[in-house]
Residue frames as a rotation matrix with the C-alpha (Angstrom) as fourth column:
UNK 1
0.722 -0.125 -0.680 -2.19
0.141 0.990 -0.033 2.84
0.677 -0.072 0.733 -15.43
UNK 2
-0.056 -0.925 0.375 0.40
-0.047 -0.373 -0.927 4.38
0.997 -0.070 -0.023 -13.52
UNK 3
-0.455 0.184 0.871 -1.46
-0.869 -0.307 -0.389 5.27
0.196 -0.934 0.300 -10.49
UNK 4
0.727 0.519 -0.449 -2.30
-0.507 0.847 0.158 1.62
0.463 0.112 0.879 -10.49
UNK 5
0.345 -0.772 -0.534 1.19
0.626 0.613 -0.482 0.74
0.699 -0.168 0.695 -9.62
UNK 6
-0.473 -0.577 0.666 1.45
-0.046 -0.739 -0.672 3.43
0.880 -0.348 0.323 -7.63
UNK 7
0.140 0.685 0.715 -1.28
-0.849 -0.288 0.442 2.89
0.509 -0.669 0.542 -5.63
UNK 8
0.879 0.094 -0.468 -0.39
-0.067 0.995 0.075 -0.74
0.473 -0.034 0.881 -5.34
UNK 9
-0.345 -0.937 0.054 2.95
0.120 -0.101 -0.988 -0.07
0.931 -0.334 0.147 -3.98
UNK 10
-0.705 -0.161 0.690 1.62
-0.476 -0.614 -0.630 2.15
0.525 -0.773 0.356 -1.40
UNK 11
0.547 0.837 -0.034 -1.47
-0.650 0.450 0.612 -0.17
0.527 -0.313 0.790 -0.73
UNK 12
0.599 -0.169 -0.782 1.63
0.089 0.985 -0.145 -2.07
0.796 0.017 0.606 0.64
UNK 13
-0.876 -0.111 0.469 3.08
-0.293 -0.649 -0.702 0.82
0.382 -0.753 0.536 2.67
UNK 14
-0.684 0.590 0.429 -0.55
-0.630 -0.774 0.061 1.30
0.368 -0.229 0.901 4.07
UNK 15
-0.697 -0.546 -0.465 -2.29
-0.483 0.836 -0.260 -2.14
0.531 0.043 -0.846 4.52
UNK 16
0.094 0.942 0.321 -5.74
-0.986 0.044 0.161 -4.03
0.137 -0.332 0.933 5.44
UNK 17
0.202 0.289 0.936 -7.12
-0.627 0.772 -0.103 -7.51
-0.753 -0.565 0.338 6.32
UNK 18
-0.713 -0.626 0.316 -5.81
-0.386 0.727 0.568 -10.77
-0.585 0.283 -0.760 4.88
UNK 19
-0.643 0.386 -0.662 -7.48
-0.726 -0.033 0.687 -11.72
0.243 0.922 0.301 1.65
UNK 20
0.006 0.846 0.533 -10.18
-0.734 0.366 -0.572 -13.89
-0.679 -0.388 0.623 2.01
UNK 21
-0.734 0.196 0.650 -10.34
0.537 0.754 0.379 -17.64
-0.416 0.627 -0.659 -0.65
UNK 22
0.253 0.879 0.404 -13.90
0.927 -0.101 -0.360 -16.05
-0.276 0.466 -0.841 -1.84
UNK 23
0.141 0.154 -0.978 -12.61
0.021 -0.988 -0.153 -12.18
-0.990 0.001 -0.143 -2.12
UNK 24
0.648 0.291 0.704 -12.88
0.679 0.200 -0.707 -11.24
-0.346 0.936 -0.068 -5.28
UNK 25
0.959 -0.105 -0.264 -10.73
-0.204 -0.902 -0.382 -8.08
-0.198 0.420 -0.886 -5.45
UNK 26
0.784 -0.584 0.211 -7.20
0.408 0.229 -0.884 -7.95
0.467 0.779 0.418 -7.12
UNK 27
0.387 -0.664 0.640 -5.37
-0.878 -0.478 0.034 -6.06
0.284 -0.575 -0.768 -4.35
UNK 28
-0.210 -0.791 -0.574 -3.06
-0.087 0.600 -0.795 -7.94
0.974 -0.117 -0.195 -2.67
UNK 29
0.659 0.525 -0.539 -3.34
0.599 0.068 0.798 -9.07
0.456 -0.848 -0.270 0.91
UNK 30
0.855 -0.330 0.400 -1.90
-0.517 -0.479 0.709 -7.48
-0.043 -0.813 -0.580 4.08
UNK 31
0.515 -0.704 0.489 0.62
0.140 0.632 0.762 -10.64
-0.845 -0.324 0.424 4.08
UNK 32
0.073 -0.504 0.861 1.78
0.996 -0.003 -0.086 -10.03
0.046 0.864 0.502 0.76
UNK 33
0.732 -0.070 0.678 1.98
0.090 -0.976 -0.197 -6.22
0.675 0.205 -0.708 1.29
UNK 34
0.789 -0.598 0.139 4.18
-0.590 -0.676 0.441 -6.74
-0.170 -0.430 -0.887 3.99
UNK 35
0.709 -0.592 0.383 5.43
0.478 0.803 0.356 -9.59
-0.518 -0.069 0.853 2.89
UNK 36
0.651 -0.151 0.744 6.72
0.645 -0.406 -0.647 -7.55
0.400 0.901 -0.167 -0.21
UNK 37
0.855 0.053 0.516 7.48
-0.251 -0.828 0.501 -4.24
0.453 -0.558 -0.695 2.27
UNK 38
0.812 -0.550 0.194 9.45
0.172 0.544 0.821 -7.12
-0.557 -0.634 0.537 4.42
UNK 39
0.203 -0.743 0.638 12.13
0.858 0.449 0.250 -7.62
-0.472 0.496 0.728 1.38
UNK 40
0.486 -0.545 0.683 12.34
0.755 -0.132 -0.643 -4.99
0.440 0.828 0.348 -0.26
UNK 41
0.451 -0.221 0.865 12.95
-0.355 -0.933 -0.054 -2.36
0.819 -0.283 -0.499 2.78
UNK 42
-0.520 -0.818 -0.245 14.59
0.179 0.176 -0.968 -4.75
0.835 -0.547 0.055 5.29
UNK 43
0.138 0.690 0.710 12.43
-0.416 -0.610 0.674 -4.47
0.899 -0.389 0.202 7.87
UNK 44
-0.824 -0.519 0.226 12.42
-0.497 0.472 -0.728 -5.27
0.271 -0.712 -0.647 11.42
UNK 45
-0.639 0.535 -0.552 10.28
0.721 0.667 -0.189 -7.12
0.267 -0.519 -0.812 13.57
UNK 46
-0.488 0.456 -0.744 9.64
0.568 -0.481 -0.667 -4.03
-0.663 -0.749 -0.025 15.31
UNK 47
-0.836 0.034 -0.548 8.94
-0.430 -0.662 0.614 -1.99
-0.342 0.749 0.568 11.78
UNK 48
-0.706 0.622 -0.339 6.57
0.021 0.496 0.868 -4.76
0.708 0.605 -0.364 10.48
UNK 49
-0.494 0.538 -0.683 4.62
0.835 0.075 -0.545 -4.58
-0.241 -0.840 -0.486 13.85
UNK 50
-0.200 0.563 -0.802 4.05
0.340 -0.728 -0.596 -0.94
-0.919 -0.392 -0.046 13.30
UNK 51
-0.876 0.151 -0.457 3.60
-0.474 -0.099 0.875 -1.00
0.087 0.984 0.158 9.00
UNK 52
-0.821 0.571 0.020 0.75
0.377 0.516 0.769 -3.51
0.429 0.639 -0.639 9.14
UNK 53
-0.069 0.980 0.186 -1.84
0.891 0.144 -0.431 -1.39
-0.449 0.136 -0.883 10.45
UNK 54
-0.107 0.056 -0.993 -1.40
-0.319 -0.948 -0.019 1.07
-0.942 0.315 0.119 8.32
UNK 55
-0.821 0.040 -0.569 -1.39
-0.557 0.159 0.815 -0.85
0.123 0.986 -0.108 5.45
UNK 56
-0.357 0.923 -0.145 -4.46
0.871 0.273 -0.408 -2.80
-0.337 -0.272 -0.902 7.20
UNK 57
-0.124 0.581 -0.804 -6.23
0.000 -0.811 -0.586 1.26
-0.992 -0.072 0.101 7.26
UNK 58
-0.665 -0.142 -0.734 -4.76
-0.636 -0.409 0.655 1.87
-0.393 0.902 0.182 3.58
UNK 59
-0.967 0.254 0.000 -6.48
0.167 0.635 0.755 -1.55
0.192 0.730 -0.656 2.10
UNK 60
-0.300 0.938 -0.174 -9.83
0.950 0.277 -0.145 -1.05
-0.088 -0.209 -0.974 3.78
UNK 61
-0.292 0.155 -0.944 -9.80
-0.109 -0.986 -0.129 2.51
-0.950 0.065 0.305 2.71
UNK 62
-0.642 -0.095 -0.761 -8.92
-0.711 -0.299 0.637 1.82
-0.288 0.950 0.124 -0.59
UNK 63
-0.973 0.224 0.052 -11.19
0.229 0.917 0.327 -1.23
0.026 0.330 -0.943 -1.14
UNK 64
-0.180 0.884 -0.431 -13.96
0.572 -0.262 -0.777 0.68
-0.801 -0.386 -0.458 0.26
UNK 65
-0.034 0.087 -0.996 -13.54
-0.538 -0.841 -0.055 3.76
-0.842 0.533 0.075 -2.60
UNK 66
-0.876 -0.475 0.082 -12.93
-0.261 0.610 0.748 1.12
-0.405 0.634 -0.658 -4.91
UNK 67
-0.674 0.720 0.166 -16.15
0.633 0.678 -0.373 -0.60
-0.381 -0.146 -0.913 -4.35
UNK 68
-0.149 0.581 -0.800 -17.94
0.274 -0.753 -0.598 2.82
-0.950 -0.308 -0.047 -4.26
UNK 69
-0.206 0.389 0.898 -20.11
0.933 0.354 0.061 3.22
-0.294 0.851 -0.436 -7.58
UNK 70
0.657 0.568 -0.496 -21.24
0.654 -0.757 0.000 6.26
-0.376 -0.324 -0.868 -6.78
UNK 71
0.334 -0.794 -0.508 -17.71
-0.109 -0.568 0.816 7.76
-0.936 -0.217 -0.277 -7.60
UNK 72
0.995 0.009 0.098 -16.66
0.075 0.579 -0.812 8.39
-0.064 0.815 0.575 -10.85
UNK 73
0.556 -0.803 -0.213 -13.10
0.722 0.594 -0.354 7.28
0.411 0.043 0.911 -12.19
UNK 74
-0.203 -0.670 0.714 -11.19
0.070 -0.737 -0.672 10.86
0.977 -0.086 0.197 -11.59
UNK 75
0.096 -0.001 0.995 -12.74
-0.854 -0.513 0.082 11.43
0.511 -0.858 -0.050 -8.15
UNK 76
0.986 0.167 0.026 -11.77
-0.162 0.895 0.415 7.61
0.047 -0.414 0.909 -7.24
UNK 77
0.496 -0.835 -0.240 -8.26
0.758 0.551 -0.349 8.00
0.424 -0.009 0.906 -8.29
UNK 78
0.037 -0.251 0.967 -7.95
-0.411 -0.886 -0.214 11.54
0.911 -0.390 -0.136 -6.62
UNK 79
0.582 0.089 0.809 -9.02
-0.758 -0.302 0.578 9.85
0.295 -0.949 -0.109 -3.49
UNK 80
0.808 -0.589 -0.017 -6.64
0.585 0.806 -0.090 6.57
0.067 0.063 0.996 -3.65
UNK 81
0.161 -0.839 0.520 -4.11
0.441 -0.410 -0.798 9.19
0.883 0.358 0.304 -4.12
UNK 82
0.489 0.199 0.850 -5.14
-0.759 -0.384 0.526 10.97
0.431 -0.902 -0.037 -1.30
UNK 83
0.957 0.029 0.289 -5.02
-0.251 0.583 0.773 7.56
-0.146 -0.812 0.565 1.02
UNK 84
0.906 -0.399 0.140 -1.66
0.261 0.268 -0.927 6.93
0.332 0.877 0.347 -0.83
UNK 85
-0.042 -0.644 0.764 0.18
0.008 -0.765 -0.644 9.85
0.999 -0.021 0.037 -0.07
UNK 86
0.400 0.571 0.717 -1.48
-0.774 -0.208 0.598 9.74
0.490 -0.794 0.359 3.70
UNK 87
0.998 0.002 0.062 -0.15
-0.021 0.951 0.308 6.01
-0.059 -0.309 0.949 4.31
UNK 88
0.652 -0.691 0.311 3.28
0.338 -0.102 -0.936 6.93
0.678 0.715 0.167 2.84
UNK 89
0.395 -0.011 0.918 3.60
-0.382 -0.911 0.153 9.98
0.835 -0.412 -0.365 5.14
UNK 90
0.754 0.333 0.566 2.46
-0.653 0.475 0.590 7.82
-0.072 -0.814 0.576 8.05
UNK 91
0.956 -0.291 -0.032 4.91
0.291 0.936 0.196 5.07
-0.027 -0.196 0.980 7.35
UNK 92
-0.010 -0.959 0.284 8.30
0.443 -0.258 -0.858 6.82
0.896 0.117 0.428 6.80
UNK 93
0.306 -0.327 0.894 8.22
-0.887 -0.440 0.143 8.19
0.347 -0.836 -0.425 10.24
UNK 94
0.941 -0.178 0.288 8.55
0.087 0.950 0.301 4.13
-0.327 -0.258 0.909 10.91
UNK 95
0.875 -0.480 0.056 11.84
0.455 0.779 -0.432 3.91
0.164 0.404 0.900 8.40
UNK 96
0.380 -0.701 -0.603 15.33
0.367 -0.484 0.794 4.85
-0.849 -0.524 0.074 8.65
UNK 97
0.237 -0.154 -0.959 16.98
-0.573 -0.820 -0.009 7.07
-0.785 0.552 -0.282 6.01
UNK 98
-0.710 -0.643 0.287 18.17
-0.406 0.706 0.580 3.84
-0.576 0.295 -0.763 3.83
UNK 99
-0.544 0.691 0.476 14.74
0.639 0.709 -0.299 2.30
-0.544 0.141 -0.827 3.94
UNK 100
-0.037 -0.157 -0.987 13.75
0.015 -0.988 0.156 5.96
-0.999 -0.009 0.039 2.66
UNK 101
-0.124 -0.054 -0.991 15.25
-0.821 -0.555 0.133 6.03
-0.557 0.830 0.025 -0.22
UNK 102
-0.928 0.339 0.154 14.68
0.372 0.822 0.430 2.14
0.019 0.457 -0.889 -1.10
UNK 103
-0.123 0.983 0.137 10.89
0.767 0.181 -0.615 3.14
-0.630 0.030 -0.776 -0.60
UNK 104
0.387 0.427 -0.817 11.03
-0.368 -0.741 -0.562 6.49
-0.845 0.518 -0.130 -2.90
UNK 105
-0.890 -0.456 0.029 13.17
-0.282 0.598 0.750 3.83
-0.359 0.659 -0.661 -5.48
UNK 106
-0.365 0.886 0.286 9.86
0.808 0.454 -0.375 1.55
-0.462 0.094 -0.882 -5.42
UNK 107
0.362 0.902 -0.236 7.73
0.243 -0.335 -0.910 4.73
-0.900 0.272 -0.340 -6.13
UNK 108
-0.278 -0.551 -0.787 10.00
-0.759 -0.376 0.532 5.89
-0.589 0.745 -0.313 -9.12
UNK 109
-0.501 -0.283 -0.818 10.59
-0.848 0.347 0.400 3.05
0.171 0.894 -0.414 -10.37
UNK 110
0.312 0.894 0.320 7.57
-0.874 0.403 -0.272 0.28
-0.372 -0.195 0.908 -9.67
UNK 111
-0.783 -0.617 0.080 8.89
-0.515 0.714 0.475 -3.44
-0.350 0.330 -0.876 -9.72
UNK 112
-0.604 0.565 -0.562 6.67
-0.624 0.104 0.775 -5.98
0.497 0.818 0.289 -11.44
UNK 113
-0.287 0.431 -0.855 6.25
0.323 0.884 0.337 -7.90
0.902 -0.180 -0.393 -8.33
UNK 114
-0.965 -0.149 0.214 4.81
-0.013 -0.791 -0.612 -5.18
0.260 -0.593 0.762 -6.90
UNK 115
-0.061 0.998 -0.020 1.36
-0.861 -0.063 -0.505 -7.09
-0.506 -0.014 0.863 -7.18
């Protein structure tokens, strides 16, 4: 369950296309990942410009492995982790040392309206 909130966190670091009325999946959208991203790291204008397609890549990665039957549960959360850690990476080169450690806060300690 962990790597549920974890992944959800970062699915907000990392970030895909804007939920659809008919979509059925439980991720959050892009707007609510950055909305989320927006508050709790302070972002700028210019920061939120260059977070949402990464978190665009991250959701249509992860929605895609999700989907994928073929995969069983360990080699689905290995690769979520994977896109996770990848989207993370990618986005702290965006933040400044502050936003930093508010975003390794989030991964420690997962708020509840992190999703």
């Amino acid at each position: 369950m962990n790597w549920i909130l974890k992944f959800t966190i970062a699915a907000m670091m990392v970030f895909a296309l804007a939920a659809a009325a008919q979509q059925t999946s439980t991720m959050p959208s892009v707007d609510e990942h950055m909305k989320f991203l927006t508050t709790q790291l302070d972002l700028t204008a210019d920061q939120q410009a260059k977070l949402r397609p990464i978190v665009q890549r991250m959701q249509e990665s992860a929605e895609k492995v999700t989907e994928d039957e073929s995969l069983t549960s360990d080699a689905r959360h290995e690769k979520l982790k994977a896109l996770h850690e990848k989207a993370l990476k990618e986005a702290r080169g965006y933040l400044n040392p502050d936003q930093q450690q508010k975003l390794d806060s989030l991964e420690k300690n997962p708020h509840p309206d992190a999703h």
